[in-house]
VEXLUMDREN-744842 format. One record per residue (C-alpha): residue in one letter; x, y, z. Coordinates in steps of 0.05 Angstrom, whole numbers, plus 32768, in hexadecimal, padded with zeros to 4 digits. Layout:
+---------+------+------+------+
| residuo |   c1 |   c2 |   c3 |
+---------+------+------+------+
|       a |    X |    Y |    Z |
...
+---------+------+------+------+
% end
This chain:
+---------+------+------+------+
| residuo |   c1 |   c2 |   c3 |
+---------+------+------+------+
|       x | 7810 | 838F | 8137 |
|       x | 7830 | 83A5 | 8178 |
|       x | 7880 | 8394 | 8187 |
|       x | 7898 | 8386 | 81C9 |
|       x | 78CE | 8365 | 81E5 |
|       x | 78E1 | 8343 | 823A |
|       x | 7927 | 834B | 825C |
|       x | 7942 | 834C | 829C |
|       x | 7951 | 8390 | 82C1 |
|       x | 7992 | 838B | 82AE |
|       x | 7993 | 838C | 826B |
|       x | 7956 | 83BD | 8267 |
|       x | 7988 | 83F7 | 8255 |
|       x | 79A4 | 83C8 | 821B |
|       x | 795D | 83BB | 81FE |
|       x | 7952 | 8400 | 81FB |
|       x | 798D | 841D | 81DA |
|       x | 7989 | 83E4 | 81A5 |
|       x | 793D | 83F6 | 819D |
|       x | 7950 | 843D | 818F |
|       x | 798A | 8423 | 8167 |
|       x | 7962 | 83F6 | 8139 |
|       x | 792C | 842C | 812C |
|       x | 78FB | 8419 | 8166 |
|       x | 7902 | 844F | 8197 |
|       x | 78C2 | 8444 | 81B3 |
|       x | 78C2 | 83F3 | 81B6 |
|       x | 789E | 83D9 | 81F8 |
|       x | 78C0 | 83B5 | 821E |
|       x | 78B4 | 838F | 825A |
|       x | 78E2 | 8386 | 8294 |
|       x | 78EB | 8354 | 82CA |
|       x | 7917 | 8350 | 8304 |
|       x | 7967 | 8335 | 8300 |
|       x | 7983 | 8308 | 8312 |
|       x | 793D | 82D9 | 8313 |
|       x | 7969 | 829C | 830C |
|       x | 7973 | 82A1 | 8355 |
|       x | 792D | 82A4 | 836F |
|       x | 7900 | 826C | 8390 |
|       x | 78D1 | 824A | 8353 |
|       x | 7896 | 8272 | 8379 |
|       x | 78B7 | 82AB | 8373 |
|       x | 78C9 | 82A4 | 8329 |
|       x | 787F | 8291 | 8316 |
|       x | 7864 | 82D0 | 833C |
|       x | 789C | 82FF | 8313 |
|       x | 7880 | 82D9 | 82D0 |
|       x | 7836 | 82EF | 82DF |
|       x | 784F | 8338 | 82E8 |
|       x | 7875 | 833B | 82AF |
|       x | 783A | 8317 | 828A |
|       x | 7805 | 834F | 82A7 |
|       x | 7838 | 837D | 828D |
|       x | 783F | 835E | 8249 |
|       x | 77F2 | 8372 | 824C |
|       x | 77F1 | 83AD | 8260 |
|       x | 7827 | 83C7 | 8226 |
|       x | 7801 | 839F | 81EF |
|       x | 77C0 | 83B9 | 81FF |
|       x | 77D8 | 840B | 8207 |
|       x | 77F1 | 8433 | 81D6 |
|       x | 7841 | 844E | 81F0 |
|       x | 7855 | 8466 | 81AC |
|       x | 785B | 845A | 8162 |
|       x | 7887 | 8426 | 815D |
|       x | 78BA | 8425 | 8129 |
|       x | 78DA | 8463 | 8105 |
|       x | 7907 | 8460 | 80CF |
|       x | 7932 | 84A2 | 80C8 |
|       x | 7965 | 84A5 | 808C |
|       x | 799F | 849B | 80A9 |
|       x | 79DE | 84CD | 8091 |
|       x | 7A1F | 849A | 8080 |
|       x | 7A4E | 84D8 | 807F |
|       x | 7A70 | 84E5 | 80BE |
|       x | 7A79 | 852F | 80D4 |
|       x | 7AA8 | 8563 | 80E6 |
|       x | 7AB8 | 8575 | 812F |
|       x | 7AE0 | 85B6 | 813E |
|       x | 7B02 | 85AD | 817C |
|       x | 7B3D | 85D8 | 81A3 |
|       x | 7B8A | 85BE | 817C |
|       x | 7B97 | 8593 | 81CA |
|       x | 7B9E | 8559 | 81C5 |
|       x | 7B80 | 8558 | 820C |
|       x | 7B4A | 8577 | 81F5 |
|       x | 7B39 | 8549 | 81BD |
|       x | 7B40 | 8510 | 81EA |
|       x | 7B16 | 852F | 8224 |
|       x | 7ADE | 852E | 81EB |
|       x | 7ADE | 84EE | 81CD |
|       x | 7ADE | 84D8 | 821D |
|       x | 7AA1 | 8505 | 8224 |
|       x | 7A7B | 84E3 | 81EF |
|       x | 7A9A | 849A | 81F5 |
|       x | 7ABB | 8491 | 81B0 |
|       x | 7AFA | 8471 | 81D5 |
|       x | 7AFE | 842E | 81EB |
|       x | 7B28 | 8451 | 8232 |
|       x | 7B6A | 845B | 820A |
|       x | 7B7E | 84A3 | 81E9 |
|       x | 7B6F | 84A2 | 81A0 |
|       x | 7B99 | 84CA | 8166 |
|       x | 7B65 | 84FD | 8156 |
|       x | 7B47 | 84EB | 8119 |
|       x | 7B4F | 852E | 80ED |
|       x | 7B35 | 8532 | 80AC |
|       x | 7B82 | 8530 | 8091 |
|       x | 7B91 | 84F0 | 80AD |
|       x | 7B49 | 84D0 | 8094 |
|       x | 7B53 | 84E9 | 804F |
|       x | 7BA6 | 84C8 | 805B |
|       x | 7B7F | 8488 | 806B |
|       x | 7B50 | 8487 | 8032 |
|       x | 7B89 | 848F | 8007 |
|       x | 7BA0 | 843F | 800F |
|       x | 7B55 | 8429 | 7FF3 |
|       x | 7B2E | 8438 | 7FAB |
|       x | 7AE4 | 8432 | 7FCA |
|       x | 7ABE | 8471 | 7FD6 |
|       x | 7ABA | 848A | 8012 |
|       x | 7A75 | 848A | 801F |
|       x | 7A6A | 8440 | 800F |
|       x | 7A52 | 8411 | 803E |
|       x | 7A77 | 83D4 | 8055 |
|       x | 7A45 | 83BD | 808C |
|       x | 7A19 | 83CC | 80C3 |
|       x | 7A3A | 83B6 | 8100 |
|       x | 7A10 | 83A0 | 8139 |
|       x | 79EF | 83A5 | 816D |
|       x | 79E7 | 83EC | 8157 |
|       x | 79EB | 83DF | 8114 |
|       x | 7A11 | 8423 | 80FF |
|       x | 7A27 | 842C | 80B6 |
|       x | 7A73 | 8417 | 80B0 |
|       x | 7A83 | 843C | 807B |
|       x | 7AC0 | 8441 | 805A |
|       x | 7AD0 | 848A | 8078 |
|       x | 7AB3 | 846C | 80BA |
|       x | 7AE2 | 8431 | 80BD |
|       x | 7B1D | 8462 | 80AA |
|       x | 7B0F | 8499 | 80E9 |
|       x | 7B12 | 845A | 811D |
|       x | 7B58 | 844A | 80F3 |
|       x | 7B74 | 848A | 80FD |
|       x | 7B5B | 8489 | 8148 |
|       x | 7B7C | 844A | 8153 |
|       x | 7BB6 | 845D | 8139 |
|       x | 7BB4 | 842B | 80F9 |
|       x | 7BEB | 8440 | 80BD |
|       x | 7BC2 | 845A | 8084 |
|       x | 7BD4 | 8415 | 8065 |
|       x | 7BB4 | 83EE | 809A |
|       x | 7B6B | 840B | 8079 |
|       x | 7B55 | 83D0 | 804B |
|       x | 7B65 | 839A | 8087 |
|       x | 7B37 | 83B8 | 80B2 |
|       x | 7AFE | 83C5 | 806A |
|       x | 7B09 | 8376 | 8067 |
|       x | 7AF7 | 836E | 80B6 |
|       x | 7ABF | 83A5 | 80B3 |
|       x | 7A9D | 836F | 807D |
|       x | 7AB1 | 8330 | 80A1 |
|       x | 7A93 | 8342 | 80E5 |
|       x | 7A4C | 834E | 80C5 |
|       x | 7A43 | 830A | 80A9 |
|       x | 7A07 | 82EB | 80C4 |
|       x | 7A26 | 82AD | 80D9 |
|       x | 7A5D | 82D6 | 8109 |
|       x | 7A24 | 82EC | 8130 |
|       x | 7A49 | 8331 | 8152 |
|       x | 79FB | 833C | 8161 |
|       x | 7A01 | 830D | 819C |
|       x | 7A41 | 830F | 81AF |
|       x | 7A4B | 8368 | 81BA |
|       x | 7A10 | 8360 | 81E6 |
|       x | 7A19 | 8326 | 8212 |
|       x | 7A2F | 831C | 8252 |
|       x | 7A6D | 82EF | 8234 |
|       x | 7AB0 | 830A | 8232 |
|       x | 7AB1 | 82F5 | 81E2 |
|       x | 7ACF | 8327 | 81B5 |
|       x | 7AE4 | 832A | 816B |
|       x | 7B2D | 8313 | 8163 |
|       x | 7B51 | 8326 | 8122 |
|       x | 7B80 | 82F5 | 80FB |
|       x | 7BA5 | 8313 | 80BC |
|       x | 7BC6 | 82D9 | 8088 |
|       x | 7BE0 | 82E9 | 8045 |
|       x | 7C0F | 8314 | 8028 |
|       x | 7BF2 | 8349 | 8054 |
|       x | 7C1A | 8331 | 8087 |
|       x | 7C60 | 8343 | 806E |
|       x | 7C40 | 837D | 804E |
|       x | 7C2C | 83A2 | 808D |
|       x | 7C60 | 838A | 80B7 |
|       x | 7C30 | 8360 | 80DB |
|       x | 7C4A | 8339 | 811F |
|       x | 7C43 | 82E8 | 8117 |
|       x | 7C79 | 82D9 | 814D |
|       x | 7C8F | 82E8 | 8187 |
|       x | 7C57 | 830E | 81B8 |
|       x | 7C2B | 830F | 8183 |
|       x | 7BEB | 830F | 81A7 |
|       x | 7C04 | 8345 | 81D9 |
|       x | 7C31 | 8387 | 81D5 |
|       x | 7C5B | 83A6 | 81A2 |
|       x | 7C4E | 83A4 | 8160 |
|       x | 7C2C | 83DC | 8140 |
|       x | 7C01 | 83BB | 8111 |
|       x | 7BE1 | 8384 | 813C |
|       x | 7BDD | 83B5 | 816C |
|       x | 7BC0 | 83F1 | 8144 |
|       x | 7B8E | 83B9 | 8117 |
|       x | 7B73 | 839B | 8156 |
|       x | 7B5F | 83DB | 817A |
|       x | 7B42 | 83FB | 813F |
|       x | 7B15 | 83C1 | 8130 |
|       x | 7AF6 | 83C7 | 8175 |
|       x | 7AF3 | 8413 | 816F |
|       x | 7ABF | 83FE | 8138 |
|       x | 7A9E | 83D0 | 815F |
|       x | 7A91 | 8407 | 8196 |
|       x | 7A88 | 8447 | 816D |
|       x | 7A64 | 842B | 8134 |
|       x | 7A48 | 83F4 | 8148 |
|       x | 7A2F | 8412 | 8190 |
|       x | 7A48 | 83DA | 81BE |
|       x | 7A5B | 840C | 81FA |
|       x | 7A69 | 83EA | 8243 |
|       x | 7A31 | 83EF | 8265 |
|       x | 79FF | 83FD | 8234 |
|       x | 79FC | 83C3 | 81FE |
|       x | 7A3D | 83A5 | 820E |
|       x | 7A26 | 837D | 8248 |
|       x | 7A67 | 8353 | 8255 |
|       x | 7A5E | 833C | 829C |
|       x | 7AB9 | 834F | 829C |
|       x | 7ACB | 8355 | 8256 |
|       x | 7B13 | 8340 | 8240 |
|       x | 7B51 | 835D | 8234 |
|       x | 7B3F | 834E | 81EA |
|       x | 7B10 | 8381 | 81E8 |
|       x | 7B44 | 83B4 | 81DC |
|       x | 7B73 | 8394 | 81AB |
|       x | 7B6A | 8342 | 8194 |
|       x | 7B95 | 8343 | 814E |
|       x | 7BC9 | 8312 | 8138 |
|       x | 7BE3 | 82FB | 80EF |
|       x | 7BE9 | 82AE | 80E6 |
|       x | 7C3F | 8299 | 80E7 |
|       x | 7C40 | 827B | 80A2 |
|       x | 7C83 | 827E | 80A2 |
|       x | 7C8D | 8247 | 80D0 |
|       x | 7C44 | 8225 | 80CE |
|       x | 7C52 | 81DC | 80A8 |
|       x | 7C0E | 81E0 | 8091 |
|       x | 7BE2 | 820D | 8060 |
|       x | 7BDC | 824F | 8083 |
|       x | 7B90 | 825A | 8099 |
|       x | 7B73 | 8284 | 805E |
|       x | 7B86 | 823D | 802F |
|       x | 7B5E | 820E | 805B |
|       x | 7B27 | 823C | 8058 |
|       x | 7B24 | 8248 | 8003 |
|       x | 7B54 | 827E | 7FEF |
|       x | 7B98 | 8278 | 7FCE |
|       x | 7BD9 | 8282 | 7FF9 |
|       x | 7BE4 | 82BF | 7FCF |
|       x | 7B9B | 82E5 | 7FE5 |
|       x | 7BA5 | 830B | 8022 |
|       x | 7B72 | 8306 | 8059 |
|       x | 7B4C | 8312 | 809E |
|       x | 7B27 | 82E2 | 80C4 |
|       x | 7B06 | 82F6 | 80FB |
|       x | 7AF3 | 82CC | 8132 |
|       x | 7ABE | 82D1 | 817A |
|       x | 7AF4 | 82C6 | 81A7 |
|       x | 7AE3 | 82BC | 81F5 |
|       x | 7B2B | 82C0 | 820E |
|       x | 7B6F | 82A3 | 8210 |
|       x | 7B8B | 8264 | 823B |
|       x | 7BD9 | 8254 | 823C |
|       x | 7BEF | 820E | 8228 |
|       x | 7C3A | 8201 | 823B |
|       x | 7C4B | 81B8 | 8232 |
|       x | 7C9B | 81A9 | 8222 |
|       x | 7C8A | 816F | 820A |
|       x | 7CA6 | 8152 | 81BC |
|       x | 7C7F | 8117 | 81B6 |
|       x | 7C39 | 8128 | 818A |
|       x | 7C10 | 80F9 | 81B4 |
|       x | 7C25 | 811A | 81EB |
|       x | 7C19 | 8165 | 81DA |
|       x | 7BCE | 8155 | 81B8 |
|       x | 7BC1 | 812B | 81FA |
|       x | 7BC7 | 8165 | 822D |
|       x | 7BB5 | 819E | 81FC |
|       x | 7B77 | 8173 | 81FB |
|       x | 7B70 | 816F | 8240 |
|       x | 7B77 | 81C0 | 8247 |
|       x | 7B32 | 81C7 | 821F |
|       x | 7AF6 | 81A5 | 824C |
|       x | 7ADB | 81D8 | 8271 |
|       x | 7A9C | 81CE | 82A3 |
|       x | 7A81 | 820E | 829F |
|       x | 7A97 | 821C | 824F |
|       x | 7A68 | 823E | 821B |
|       x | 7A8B | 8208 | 81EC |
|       x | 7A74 | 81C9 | 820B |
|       x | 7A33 | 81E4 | 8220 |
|       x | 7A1D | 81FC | 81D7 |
|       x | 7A4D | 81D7 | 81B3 |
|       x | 7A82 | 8218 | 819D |
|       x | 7AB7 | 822A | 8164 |
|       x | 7AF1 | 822F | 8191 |
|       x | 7B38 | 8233 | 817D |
|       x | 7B7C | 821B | 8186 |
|       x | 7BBD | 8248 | 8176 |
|       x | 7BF1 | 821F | 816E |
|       x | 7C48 | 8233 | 817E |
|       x | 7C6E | 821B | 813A |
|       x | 7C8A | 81F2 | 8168 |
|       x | 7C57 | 81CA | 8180 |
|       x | 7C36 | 81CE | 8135 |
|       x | 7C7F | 81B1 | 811F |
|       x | 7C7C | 8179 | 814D |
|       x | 7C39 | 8160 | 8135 |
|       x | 7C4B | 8168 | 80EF |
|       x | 7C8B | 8143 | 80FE |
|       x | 7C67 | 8104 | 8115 |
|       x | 7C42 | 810A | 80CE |
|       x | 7BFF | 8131 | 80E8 |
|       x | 7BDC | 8159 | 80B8 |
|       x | 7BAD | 8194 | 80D3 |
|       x | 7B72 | 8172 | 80C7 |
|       x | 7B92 | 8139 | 80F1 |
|       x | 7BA5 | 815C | 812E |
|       x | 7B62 | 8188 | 8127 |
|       x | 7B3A | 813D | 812F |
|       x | 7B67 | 8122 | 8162 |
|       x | 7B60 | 815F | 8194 |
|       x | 7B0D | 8160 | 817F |
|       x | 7B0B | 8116 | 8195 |
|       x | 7B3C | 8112 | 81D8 |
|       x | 7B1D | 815E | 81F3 |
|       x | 7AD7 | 813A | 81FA |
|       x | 7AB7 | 8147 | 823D |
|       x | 7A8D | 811C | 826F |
|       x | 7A4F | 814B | 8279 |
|       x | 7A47 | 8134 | 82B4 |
|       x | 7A87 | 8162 | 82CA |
|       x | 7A53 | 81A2 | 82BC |
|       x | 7A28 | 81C1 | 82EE |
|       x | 79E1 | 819D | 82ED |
|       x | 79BA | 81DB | 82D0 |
|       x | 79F1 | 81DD | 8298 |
|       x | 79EE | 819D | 8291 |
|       x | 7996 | 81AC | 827F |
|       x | 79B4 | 81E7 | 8259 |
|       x | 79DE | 81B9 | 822D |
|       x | 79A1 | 8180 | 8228 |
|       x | 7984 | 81B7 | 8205 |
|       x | 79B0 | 81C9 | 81DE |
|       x | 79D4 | 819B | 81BF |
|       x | 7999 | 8164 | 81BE |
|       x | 7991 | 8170 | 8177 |
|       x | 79DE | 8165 | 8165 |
|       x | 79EC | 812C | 819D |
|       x | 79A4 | 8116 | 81AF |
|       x | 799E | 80FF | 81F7 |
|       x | 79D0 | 8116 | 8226 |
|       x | 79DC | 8102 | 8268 |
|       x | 7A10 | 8103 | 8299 |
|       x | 7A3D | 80D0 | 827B |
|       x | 7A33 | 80ED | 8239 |
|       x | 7A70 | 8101 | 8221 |
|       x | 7A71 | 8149 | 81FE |
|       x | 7A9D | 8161 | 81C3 |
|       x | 7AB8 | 81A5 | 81C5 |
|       x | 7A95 | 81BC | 818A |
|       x | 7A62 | 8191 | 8156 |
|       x | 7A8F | 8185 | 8124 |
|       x | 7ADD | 8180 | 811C |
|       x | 7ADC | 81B3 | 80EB |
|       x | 7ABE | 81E6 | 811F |
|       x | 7B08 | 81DE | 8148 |
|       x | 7B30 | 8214 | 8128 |
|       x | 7B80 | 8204 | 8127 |
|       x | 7BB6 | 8241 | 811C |
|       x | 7BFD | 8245 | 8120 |
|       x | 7C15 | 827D | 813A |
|       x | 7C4B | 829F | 816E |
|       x | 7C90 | 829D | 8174 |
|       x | 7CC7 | 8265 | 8197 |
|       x | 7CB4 | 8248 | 81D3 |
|       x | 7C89 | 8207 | 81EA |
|       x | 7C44 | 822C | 81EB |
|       x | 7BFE | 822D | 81CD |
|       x | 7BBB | 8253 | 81DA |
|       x | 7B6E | 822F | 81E1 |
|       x | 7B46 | 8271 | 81CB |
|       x | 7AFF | 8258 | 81E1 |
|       x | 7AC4 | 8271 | 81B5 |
|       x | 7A82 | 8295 | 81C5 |
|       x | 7A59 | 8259 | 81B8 |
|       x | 7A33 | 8238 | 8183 |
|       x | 7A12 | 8275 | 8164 |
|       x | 7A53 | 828D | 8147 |
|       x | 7A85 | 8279 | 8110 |
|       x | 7AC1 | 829A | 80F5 |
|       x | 7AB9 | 82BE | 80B2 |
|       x | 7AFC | 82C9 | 8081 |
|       x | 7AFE | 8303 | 8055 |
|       x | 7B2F | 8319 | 8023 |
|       x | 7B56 | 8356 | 8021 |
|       x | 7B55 | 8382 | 7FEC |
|       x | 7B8E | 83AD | 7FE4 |
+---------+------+------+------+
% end
């Protein structure tokens, strides 16, 4: 049986490396023209016979033999390198193990300090992380720790991420490879959070604490060194995101009137956590407003988007809520559940509002969830209220975040840590 796959010129180099990745170095693959979208319907027909003549061509000649499946060594290795710390970053810039930044070289003292704070062997395997699917190995996920700067105690959060990121159902497949500025964000509940000193306040999706900080970046270290996803080559992101290089905040239990997170989704309030999440960005909400039907009403009308992955495919977006927004809800006797199927029922969008090829796009779609759509069809955010996420977090202050999702191919996945 011969394997062969079509993309676009642009995403030729992707298919390749992935290929090579995945133990098919020698896969055929058949290339057409980007962007095609763009081209008269002649043209497009006379691009499909070429690429169909090619499809022939590479089915019917022999290019290779196909698959190989080397044993693959789990153990990283040793790299002697000049005591500079110019030097050491000059290499890992030579070889793309940073994500831009400088890294804390990872010598084999501070690995074996970070292994310390965890009772698995070092050698075991957590996960494959796609789309390159290197091993994330305990050892593995403890050298992009030390690079990011993580406290040796900081290891089991990130073991606990390694293993939520590879669920099926989170899909990191799709989303280190597309053209979407998605990435993975990180939210810590539990103990953990006092524990490590974690920051649930003030700034706490931006600067200055070292554990959101140091936990965000090393979790996309992993994504780029073991999982492969380098800029240009299988990270395809058309602009990426700021979230790309740190996305990590704990849940404000403290001064959430509601069960923190990890409860709604099965584990006691005593567990410790991660959940992580395919986040596509952030978007302010500042409303000064202390009346609840106030605040869902224009949070609600921050969400409908025309050109949104979310109304499109139907998403898993989510909405961070200040404690003091979350406190004025629960002080006009909403529960979570409530507010979650208020805002899922006053975001719905006319579909008429999208573009008319999304609009075919989302016929598509969501036909099986929604049936026929038309213009006047009126589109929910996601299919089902229980795909709108709702946290409480930050500090003081009349704000809250809409942290659109990927799309419908994704959903978050909670993990506990072990400590």
């Amino acid at each position: 049986m011969t394997a062969l796959t079509v993309c676009s010129t642009a995403f030729e180099n992707l298919g390749r490396i992935q290929a090579k990745a995945l133990g098919f170095p020698d896969l055929r693959i058949a290339v057409v023209p980007h962007p095609f979208g763009l081209n008269p319907r002649a043209q497009v027909r006379e691009l499909a016979e070429r690429c169909v003549l090619d499809i022939v061509r590479q089915v019917t000649h022999s290019v290779g033999s196909g698959a190989t499946h080397e044993a693959v060594d789990e153990r990283a290795g040793l790299i002697e390198v000049m005591d500079d710390i110019d030097a050491v970053n000059a290499l890992f810039r030579e070889r793309r193990w940073t994500d831009g930044l400088p890294i804390v070289p990872p010598t084999a003292e501070r690995v074996e300090r970070m292994l310390g704070f965890t009772s698995m062997d070092r050698n075991e395997l957590i996960s494959r992380i796609a789309p390159g699917f290197g091993g994330a190995t305990v050892e593995r996920v403890a050298i992009n720790a030390v690079m990011a700067g993580c406290l040796p105690e900081y290891l089991p959060v990130l073991l606990a991420a390694a293993d939520a990121i590879a669920a099926p159902e989170f899909n990191l497949q799709g989303m280190q490879v597309t053209t979407n500025p998605a990435t993975v964000w990180l939210i810590v509940n539990g103990p953990a959070i006092k524990r490590l000193a974690l920051n649930a306040g003030i700034n706490c999706l931006g600067q200055g604490n070292w554990g959101n900080a140091t936990l965000g970046r090393a979790l996309h270290l992993m994504l780029h060194n073991i999982g492969g996803a380098h800029p240009g080559g299988m990270d395809r992101a058309t602009h990426g995101q700021p979230g790309k290089y740190i996305f990590c905040c704990p849940e404000n239990e403290d001064h959430s009137p509601w069960d923190p997170l990890h409860v709604d989704r099965g584990m006691r309030r005593d567990q410790s956590a991660v959940t992580v999440v395919a986040a596509e960005g952030t978007l302010n909400m500042n409303t000064h407003s202390k009346n609840a039907d106030e605040v869902l009403r224009v949070i609600a009308e921050s969400l409908p988007r025309p050109p949104s992955n979310d109304y499109t495919l139907g998403g898993s977006p989510w909405v961070i809520l200040s404690p003091e927004h979350a406190n004025v809800l629960h002080a006009a006797g909403l529960s979570k559940d409530d507010v979650r199927s208020r805002l899922w029922e006053e975001s719905k969008m006319r579909a008429g509002r999208m573009s008319a090829i999304d609009l075919q796009r989302t016929q598509i779609a969501r036909r099986a969830e929604l049936g026929g759509i038309d213009a006047n069809t009126m589109l929910p955010i996601c299919p089902r209220k229980q795909d709108l996420g709702i946290l409480v977090s930050g500090g003081p202050g009349t704000h809250s975040v809409y942290v659109p999702s990927y799309g419908d191919t994704t959903e978050a996945i909670t993990r506990e840590i072990r400590f």
